[in-house]
N, C-alpha and C positions, 0 to 999 in steps of 0.2 A: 705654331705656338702651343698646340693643344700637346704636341710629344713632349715639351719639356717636363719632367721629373721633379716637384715640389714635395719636400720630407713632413709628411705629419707633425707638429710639435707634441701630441699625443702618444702616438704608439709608435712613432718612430719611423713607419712604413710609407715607402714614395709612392704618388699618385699623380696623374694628371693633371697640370694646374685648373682643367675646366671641371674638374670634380673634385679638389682640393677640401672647396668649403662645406660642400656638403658632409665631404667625409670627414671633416672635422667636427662641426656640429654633433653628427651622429656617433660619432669616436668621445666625446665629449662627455654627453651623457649617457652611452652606456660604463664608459669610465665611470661615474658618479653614482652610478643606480649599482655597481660591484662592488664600488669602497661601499656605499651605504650598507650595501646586504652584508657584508664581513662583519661593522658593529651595533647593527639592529636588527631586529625580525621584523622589524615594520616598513622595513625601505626593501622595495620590489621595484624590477625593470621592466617586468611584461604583466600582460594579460595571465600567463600561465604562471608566473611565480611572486605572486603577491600571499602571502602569508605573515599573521597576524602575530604579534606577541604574545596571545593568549595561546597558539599552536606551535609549542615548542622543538617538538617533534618533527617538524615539516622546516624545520629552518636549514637543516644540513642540506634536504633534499633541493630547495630553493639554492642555495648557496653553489650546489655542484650544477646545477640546469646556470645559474649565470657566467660560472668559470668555461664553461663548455661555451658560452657565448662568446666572452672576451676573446678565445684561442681562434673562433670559428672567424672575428671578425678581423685579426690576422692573418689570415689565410685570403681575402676576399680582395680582387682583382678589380682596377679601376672602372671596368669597363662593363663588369656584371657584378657589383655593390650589392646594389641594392634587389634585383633578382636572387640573388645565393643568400642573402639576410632572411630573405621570407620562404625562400625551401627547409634553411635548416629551423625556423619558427616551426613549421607544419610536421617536423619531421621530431622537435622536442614536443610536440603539444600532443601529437598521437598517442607517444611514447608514458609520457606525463599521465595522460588519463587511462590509457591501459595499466598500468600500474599500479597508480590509484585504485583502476577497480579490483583488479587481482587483489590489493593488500586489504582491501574493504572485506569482501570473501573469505579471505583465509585468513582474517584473524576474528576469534571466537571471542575477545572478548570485547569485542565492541558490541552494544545494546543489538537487539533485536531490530527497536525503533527507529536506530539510526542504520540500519544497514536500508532497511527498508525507504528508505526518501525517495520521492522520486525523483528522477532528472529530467522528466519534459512534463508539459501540459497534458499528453497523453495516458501517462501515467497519475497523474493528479487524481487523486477520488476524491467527491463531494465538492463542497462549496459551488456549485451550480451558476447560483445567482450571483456571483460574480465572474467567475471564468467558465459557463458554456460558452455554447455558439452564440455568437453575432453582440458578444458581450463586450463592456469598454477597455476593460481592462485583460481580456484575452486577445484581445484585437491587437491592442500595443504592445503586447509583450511580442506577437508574431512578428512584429512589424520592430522587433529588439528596440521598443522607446519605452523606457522605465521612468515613469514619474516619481514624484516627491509621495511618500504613502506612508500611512500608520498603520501596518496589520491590526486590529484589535478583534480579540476574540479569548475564549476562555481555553484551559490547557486542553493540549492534544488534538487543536482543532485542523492544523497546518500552517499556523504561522509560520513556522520554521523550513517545513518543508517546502513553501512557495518560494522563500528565500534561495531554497537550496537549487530549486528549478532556475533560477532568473542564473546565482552563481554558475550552470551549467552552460548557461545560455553566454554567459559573458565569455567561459572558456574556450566554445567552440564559435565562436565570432570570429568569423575570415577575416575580417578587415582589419582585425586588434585595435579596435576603437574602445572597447567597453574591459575596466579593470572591475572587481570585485572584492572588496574587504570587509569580512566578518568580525565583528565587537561583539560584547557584549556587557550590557553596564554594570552586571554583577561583580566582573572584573577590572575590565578596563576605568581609567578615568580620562578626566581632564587632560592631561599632558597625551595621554596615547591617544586621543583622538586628533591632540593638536599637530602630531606628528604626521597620523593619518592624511589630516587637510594639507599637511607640506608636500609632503609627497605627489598627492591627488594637484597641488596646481605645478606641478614639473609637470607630470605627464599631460596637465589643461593648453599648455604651451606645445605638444605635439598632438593636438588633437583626441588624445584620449582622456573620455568618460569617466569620471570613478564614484562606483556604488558603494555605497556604504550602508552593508545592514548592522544597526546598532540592536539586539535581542534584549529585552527587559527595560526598555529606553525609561521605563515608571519609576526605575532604581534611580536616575539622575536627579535632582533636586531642580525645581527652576531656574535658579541660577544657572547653575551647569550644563542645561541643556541652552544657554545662551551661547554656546558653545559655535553649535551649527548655524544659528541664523544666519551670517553674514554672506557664511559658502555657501548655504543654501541658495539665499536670494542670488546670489553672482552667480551661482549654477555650477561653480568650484566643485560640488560632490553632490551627486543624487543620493538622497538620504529615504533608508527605509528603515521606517520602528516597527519593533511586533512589543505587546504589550498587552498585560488580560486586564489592568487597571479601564475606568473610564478617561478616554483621553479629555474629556469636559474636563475633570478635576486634577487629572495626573501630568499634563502635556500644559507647557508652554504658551498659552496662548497664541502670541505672534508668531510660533513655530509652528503651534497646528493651523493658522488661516496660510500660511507655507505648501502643508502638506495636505491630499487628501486623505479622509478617514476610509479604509477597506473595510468592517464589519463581517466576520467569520462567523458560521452557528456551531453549537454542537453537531459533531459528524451525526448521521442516521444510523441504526442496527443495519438497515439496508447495507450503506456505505462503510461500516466497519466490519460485515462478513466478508465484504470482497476483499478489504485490507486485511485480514484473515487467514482470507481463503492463499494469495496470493501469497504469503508469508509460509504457510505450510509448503508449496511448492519448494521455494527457495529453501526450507530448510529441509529439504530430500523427503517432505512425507506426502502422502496421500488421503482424502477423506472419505470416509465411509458416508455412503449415500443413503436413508432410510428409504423405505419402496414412494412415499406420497411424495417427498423432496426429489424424486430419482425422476418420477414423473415430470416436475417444475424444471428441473436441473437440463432435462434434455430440449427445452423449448427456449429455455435463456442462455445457457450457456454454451460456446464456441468451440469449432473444432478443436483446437490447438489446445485449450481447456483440459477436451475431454482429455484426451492422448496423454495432456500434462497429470493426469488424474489415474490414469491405468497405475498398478504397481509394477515394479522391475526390480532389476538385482539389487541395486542399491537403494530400495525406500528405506527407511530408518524408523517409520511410523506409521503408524494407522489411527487416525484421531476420527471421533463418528463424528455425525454433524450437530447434533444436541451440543456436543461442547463447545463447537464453534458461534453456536446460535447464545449458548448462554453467557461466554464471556463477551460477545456481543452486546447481551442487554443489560452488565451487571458495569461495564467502566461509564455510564453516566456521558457517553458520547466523545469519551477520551481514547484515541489510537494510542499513543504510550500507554495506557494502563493496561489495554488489549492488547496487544503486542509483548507486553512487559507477564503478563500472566498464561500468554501462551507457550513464550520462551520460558517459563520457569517451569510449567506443564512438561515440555518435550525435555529439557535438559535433566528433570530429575526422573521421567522413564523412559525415554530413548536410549538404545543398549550402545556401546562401543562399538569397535571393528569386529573384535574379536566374538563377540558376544552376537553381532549380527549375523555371522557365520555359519553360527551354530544351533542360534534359535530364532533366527527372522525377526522380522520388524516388531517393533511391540504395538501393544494394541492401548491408547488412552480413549478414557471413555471420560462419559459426565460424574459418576462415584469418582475417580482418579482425582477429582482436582479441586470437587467442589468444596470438599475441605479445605484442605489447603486455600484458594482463594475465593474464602470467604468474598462478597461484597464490604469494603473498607471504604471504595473510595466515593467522596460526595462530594458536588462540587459545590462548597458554600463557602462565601469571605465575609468573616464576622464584623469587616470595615469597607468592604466595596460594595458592588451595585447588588449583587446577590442577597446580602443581608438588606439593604432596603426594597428591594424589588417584590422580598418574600414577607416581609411584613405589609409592606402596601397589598397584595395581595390578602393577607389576612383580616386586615381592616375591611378592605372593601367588599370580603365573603361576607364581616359579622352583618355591614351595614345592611346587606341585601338579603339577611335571614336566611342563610346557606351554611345551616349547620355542619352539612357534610365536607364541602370543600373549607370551611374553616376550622375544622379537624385537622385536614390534611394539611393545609398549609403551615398551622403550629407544628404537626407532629414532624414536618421537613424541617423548620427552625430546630427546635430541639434536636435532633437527631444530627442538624450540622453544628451541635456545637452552643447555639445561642445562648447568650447569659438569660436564665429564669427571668432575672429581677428586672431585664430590660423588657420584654415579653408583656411583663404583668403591668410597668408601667404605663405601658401601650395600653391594656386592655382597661389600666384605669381612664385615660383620656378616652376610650371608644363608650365607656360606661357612662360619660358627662355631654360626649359631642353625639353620638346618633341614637341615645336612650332618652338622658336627661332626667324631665318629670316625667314621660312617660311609663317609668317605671324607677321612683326614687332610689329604690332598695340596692338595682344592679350597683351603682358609686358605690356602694355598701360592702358589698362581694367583692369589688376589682380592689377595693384596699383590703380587707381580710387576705384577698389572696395575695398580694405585692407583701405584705407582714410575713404570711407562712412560707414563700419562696425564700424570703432574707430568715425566717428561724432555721430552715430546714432543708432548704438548699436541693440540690438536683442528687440522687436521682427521684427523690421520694415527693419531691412538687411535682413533676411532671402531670398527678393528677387533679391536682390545685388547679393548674392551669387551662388543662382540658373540663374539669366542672365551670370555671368562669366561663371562658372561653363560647362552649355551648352554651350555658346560661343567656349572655350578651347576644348570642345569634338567636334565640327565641323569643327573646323579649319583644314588646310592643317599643316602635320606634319614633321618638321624635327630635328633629334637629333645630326645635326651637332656641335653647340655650345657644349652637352655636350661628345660629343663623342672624340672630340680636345682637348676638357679642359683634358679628363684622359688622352689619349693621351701626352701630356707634360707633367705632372704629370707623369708617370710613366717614361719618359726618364729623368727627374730633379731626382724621385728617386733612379733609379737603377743604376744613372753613377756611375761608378766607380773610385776611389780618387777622391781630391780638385774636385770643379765647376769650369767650365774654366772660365776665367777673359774677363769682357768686355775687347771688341778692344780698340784701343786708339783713334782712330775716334770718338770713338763710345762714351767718355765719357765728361762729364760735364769739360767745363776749365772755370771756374767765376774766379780767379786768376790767375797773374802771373806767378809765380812757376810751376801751370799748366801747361800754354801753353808752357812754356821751357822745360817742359817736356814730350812734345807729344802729351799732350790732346787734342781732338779735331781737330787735325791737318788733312786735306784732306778731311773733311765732306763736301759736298754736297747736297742740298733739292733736286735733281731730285729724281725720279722714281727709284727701285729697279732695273728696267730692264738696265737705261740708267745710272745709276750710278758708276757702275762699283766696286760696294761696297759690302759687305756680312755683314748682319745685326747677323748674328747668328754667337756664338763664332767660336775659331780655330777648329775643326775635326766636327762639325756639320752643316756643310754649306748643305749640301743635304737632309735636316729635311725637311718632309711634314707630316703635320698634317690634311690637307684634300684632303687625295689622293681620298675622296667617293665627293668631294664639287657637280661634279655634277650630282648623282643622288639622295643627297638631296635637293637640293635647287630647 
């Protein structure tokens, strides 16, 4: 029974009726994943050729890896199917990523930044305290289990680059269990994500994975990010955000108790000489060692290093190491900004072919560049955690009479940007809440100076703000005003039932009617002592709100 010959309705090709169905099934859908890829970029049939909408460039190449499939899967013999499926898989995937890497290489004008990603854990620099050793989430990745995670961290920390690792990781996956799809919310929406999830539960039905890094996911609106919940929860798509917003305020709620939060720091000078250092290699130059670094250099650094570090025929540059140290400490812990100022370093004096020929490698020093780039970048957001994180910081310098660090802290405000007039208003509420009476006059100065910021504006308040500023941090302190003000706030809150009714003394009689009916009646101008009066309702006559008055004042 097994020899009779049953014709595919499919491809047309006879097989063995005991393997008919199978090979139908699988005739089936990679039919459907080929029409798909002909009219969208977003409909992939492997592991190796899932490509995005937003990568339009990668769609032809996608498009000829599935046609090469369909022919291969006409050719395939009942009896070795599924064997010849998975050689020619192994023998496009090789193919596929050698490719890739050549075309990454040889073409000039993709970023610096982006040539450099890495593709394994090995290659990862910094962030430590998430993926060293014996860490949770280095651990899973070895073990290729990618959870639900929000990358958050500030630019150029490796959000993207971890991405790009996990993406490596999914391509060279034996098993072709795990797919990989890159968004991004700046571009993509709504419909192209919903496409994404359609996709991703075709391939949930043949056991494979599908990740989905959405990059900016802070772009989405809450609504929109209702998007993911459902496949999250059902496990339809592993979903990974990177995002510099705080996910507290920017993210979804019931999507972020979904996801865990990854927390990224700024990279170290440490860790962004070595992304540096490694960059000059890869772009054919070498570093000039100073004699006290040459000494450090030969105790830290690796054979293969050194070697990588000799000059040869083809260097194209000699950079010292002063300028690798100082664009190190000048991008504020940002690998793109170092990256992106080293590349623009070599590309505007590294000589041509012809030119290397003739005159050898050029020489960039710390004069070469430091013009050129100047320090611009800073990383402050005059609406996320930055801007409140750097004012909290200022407040709590003034409180603690730390006139030096509350120098410092303004002059980081200013200098990223801050509105004056926001600054000053601050420093009016710091002149009421940790002065007070202990020095009436400061209230006095923090409005004079809120007035001069709004006449005359930045650049020429800036010393407005620093005479307040130090002023408020010398002063004698006390936080009597607000320590009274919660103080009755919290007795107005927590009484229990109705708020008792002013007295009748106590209240306004402008009418008649009034005064016939008690208003006002038995009032008094003397003194609380001589008056014989209780200004505060019935059961709260024994209220003190400055039982501390005198060891602030």
């Amino acid at each position: 029974m097994d020899t009779d010959k049953i014709s595919c309705p499919i491809c047309g090709k006879e097989f063995a009726s005991s393997v008919i169905e199978s090979h139908a099934n699988k005739c089936l859908f990679f039919n459907e994943c080929v029409k798909d890829e002909a009219t969208t970029s977003f409909k992939d049939s492997s592991p190796i050729n899932q490509k995005s909408k937003l990568k339009p460039t990668n769609v032809k190449k996608a498009n000829q890896v599935a046609v090469k499939r369909k022919s291969s899967l006409d050719q395939f013999s009942s009896q070795n199917f599924q064997k010849d499926e998975e050689d020619v898989k192994d023998d496009m995937l090789q193919k596929s990523i050698s490719n890739e890497c050549k075309k990454l290489r040889g073409n000039e004008r993709i970023p610096l930044a982006e040539q450099m990603r890495p593709t394994s854990l090995l290659n990862f620099v910094g962030q430590k305290h998430i993926l060293g050793p014996h860490t949770m989430l280095s651990e899973l990745l070895q073990k290729k289990e990618v959870p639900n995670m929000i990358l958050w961290g500030p630019p150029g920390c490796g959000k993207t680059s971890l991405a790009n690792v996990i993406a490596h990781m999914c391509k060279n996956d034996a098993s072709r269990k795990l797919r990989y799809v890159k968004l991004s919310a700046a571009m993509a929406g709504v419909q192209e994500v919903k496409e994404v999830i359609s996709i991703a539960a075709n391939h949930a039905k043949f056991a494979q994975r599908t990740i989905v890094f959405m990059d900016e996911i802070h772009r989405f609106n809450k609504m929109q990010q209702d998007v993911f919940l459902p496949h999250v929860e059902s496990g339809t798509i592993t979903l990974i955000g990177a995002t510099t917003e705080n996910p507290s305020f920017s993210l979804n709620s019931a999507l972020l108790s979904r996801c865990r939060v990854i927390v990224l720091h700024k990279l170290s000078v440490v860790n962004l000489v070595s992304i540096l250092k490694r960059a000059v290699i890869s772009l054919e130059g070498i570093i000039h060692m100073s004699d006290k670094s040459t000494l450090q250099s030969e105790e830290s650094t690796s054979k293969e290093n050194k070697v990588q570090m000799e000059p040869s025929y083809n260097t194209k540059f000699i950079i010292d190491e002063p300028t690798i140290q100082w664009l190190a400490e000048t991008c504020d812990g940002d690998a793109r900004i170092a990256l992106g100022g080293l590349e623009m370093a070599v590309r505007s004096k590294a000589p041509n072919q012809e030119e290397l020929l003739n005159v050898g490698p050029a020489l960039i020093t710390l004069s070469d560049v430091e013009e050129s780039l100047k320090k611009t970048h800073m990383l402050y957001d005059k609406k996320g955690d930055q801007h409140y994180d750097t004012i909290s910081a200022l407040h709590k310098s003034v409180r603690a009479s730390d006139e030096n660090a509350s120098l410092y802290w303004l002059t980081r405000m200013i200098s990223g940007g801050e509105d004056p007039v926001y600054i000053a208003r601050r420093l009016v509420r710091m002149a009421s809440e940790d002065i007070g009476l202990a020095d009436p006059k400061a209230l006095g100065i923090a409005m004079h100076t809120m007035h001069g910021c709004k006449m005359i504006g930045m650049p020429d308040c800036d010393v407005l703000l620093a005479q307040c500023t130090i002023y408020l941090a010398k002063a004698p302190k006390s936080r009597l005003m607000e320590d009274a003000l919660r103080a009755a706030q919290k007795v107005v809150a927590e009484h229990k039932g109705p708020q008792p009714g002013v007295p009748l003394y106590l209240r306004n009689a402008p009418t008649r009617l009034m005064k016939d009916l008690g208003y006002s009646k038995g009032y008094n101008m003397r003194n609380k002592d001589e008056s014989g009066l209780s200004y505060l309702p019935e059961g709260l006559e024994d209220l003190d709100f400055f039982s501390d008055e005198d060891d602030t004042m």
